[in-house]
Backbone as JSON Lines, residues from 0, in Angstrom:
{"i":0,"aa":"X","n":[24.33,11.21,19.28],"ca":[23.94,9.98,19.93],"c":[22.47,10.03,20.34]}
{"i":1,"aa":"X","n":[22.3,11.16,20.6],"ca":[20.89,11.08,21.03],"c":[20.09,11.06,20.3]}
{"i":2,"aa":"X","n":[19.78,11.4,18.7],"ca":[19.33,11.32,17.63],"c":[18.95,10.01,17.31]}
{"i":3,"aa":"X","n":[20.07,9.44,17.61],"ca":[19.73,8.11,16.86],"c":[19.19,7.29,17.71]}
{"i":4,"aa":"X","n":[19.63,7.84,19.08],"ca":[18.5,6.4,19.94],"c":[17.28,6.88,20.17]}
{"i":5,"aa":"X","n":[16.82,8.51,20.1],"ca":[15.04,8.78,19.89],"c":[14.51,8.45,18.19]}
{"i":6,"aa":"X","n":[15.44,8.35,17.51],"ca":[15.48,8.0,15.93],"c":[14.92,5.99,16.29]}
{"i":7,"aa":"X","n":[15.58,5.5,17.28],"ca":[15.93,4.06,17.13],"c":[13.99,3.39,17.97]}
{"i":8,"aa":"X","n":[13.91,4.59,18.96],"ca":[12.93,4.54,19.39],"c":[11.77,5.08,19.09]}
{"i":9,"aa":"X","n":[11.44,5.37,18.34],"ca":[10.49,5.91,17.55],"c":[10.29,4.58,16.97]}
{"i":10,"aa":"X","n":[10.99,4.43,15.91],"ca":[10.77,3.38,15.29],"c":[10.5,2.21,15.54]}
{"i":11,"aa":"X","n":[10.98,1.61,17.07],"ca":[10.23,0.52,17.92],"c":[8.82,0.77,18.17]}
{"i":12,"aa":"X","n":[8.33,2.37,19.09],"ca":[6.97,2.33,19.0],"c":[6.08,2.15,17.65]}
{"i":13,"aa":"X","n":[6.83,2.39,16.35],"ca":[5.79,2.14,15.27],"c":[5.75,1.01,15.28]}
{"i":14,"aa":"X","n":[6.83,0.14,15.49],"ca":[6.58,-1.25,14.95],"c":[5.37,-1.88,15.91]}
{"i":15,"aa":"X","n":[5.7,-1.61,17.44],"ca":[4.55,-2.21,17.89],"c":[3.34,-1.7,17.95]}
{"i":16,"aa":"X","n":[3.09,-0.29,17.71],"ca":[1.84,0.68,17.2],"c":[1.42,-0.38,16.4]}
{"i":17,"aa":"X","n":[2.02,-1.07,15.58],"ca":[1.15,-1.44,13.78],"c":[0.95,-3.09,14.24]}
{"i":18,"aa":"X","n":[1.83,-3.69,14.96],"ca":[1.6,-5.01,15.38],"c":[-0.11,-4.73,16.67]}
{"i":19,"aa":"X","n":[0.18,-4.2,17.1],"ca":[-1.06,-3.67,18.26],"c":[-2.3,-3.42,16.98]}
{"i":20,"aa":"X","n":[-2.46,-2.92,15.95],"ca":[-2.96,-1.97,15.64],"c":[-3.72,-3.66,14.5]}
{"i":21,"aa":"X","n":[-2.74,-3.9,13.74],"ca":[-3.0,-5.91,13.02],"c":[-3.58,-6.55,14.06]}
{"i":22,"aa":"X","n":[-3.36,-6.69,15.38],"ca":[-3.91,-7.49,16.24],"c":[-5.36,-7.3,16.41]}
{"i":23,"aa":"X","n":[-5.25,-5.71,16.64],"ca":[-6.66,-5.13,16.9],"c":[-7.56,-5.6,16.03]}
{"i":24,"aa":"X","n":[-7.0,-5.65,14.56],"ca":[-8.12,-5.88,13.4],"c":[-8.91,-7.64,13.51]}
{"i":25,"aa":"X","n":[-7.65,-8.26,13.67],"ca":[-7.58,-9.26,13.57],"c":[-8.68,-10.04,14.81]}
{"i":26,"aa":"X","n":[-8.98,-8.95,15.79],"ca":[-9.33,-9.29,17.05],"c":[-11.17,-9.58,16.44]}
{"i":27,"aa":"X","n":[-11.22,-7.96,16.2],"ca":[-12.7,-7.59,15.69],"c":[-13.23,-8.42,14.43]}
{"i":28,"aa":"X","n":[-12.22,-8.62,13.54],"ca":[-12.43,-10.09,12.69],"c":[-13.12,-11.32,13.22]}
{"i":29,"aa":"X","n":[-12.34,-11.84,14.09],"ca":[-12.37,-13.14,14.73],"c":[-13.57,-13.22,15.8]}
{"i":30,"aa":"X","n":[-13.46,-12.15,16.87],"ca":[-14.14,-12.32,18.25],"c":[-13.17,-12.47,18.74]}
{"i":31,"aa":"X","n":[-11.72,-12.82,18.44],"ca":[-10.75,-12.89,19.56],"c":[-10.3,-11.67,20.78]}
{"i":32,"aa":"X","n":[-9.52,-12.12,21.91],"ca":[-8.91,-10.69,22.53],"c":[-7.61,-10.59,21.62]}
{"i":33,"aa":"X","n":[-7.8,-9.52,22.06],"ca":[-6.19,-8.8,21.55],"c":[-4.85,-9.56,21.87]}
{"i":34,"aa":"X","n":[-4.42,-10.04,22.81],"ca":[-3.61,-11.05,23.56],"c":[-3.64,-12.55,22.97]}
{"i":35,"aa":"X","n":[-5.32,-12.59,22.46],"ca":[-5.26,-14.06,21.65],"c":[-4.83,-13.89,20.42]}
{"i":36,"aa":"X","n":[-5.35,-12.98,19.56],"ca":[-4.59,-12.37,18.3],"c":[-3.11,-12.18,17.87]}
{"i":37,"aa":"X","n":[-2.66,-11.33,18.67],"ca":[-0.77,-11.16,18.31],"c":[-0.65,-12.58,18.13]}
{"i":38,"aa":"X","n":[-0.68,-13.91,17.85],"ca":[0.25,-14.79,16.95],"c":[-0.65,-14.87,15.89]}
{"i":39,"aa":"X","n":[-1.47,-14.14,15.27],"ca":[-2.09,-14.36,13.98],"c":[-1.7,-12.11,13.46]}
{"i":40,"aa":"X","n":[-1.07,-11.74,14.01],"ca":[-0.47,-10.68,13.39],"c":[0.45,-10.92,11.91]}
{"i":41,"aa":"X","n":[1.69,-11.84,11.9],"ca":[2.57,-12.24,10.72],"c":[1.45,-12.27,9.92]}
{"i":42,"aa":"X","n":[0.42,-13.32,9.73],"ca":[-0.23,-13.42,8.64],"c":[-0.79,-12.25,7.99]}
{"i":43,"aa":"X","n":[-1.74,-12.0,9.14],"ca":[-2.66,-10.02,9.04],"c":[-1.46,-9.49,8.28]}
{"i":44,"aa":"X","n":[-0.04,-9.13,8.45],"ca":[0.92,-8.07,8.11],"c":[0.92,-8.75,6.49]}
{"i":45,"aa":"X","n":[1.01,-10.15,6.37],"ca":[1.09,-10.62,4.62],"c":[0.07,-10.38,4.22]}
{"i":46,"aa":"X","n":[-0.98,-10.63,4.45],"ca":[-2.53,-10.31,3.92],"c":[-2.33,-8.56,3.58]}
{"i":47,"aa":"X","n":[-1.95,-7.95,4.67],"ca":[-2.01,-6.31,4.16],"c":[-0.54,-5.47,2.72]}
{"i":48,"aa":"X","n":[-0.24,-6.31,3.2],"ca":[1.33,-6.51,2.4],"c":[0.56,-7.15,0.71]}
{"i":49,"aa":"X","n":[0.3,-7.93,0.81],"ca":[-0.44,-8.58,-0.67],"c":[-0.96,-7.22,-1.1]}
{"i":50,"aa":"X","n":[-2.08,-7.15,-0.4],"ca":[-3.24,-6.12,-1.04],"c":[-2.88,-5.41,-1.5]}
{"i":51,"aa":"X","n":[-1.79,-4.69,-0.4],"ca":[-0.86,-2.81,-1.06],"c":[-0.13,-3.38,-2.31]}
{"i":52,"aa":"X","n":[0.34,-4.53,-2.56],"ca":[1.63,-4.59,-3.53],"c":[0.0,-4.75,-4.6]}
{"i":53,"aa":"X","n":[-1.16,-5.45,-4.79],"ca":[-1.84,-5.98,-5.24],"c":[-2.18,-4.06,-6.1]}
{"i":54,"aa":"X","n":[-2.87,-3.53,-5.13],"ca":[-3.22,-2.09,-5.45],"c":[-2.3,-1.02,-6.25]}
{"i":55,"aa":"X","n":[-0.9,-1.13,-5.98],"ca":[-0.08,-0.76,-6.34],"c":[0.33,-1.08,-8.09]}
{"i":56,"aa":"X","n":[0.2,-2.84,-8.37],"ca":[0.71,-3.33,-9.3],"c":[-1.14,-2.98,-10.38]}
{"i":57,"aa":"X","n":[-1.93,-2.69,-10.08],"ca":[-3.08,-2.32,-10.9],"c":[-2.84,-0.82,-10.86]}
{"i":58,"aa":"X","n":[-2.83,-0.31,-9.98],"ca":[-3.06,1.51,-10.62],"c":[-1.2,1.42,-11.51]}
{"i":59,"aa":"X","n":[-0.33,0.68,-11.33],"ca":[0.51,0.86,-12.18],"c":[0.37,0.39,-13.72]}
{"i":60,"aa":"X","n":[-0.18,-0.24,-14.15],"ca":[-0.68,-1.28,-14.95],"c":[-2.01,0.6,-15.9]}
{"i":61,"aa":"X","n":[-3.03,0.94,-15.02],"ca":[-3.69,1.65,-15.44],"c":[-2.51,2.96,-15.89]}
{"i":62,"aa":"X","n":[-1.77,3.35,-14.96],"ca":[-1.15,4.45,-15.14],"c":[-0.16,4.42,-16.72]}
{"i":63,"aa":"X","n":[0.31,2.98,-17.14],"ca":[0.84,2.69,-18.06],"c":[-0.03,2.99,-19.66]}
{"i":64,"aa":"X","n":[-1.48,2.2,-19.29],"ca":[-2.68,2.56,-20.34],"c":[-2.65,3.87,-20.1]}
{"i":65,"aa":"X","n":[-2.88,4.57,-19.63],"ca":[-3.36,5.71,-19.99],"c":[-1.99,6.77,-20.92]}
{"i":66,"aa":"X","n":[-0.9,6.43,-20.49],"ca":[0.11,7.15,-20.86],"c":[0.28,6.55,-22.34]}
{"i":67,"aa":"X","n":[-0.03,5.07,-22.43],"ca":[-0.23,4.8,-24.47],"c":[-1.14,5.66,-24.58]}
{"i":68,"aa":"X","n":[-2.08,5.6,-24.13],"ca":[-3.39,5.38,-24.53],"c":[-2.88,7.69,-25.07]}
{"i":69,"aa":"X","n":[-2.53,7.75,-24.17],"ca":[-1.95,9.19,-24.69],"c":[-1.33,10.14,-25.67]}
{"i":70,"aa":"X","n":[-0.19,9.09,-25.51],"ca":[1.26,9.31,-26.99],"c":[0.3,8.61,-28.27]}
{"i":71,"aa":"X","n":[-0.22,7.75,-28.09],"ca":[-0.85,7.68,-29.11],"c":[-1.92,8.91,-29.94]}
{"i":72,"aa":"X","n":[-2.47,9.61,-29.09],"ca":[-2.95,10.97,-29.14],"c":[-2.41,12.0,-29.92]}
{"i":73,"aa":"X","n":[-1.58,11.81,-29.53],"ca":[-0.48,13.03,-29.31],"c":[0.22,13.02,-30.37]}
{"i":74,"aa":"X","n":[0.05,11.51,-31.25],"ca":[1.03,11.38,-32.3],"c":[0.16,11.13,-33.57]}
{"i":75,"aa":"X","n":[-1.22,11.32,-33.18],"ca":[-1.77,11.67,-34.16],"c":[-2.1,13.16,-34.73]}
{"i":76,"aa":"X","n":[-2.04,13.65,-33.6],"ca":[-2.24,15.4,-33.5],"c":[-0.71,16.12,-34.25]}
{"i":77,"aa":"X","n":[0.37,15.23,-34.06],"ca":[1.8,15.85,-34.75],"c":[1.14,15.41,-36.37]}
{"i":78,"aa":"X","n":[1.0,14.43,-36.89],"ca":[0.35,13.83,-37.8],"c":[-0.36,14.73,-38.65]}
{"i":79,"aa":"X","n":[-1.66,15.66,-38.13],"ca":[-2.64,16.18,-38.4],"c":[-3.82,15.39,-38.86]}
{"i":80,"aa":"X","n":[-4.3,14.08,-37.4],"ca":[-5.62,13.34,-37.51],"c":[-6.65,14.23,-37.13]}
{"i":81,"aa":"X","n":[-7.59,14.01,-37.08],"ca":[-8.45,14.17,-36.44],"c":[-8.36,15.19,-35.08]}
{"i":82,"aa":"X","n":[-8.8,16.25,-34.44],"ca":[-8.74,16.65,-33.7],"c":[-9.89,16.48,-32.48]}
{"i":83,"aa":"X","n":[-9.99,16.86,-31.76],"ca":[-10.98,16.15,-30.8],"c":[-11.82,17.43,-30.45]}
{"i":84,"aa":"X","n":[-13.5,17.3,-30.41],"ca":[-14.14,19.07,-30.08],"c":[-14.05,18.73,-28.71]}
């Protein structure tokens, strides 16, 4: 029992760590206080939410090229193309 409610609480302080933490940004953005900010946090959290999925969906995209861009290599070398100095 006790696991799970320092487990349950932990996880409340992150949430408001990161809402505190969006506000903060959002503050130094604007000129706002911190207190005026928290109702422009939701957005800050989609805006940061975009970007990561945004960052994520390009280095996946690169990670894909490079792995053709590889076997293709690789299947010229079974072949006997060209070798590379």
């Amino acid at each position: 029992m006790g696991f799970i409610r320092s487990t349950l609480i932990l996880l409340l302080g992150m949430a408001v760590g990161g809402a505190l933490l969006l506000a903060y940004r959002v503050s130094q953005e604007t000129g706002k206080s911190i207190p005026e900010s928290l109702p422009d946090v939701p957005g800050e959290a989609m805006k940061v939410y975009e970007d990561l999925r945004a960052r994520a969906t390009d280095a996946l995209k690169a990670g894909r090229e490079a792995y053709v861009e590889k076997q293709a290599e690789m299947g010229e070398r079974m072949r006997g193309g060209p070798r590379p100095e």
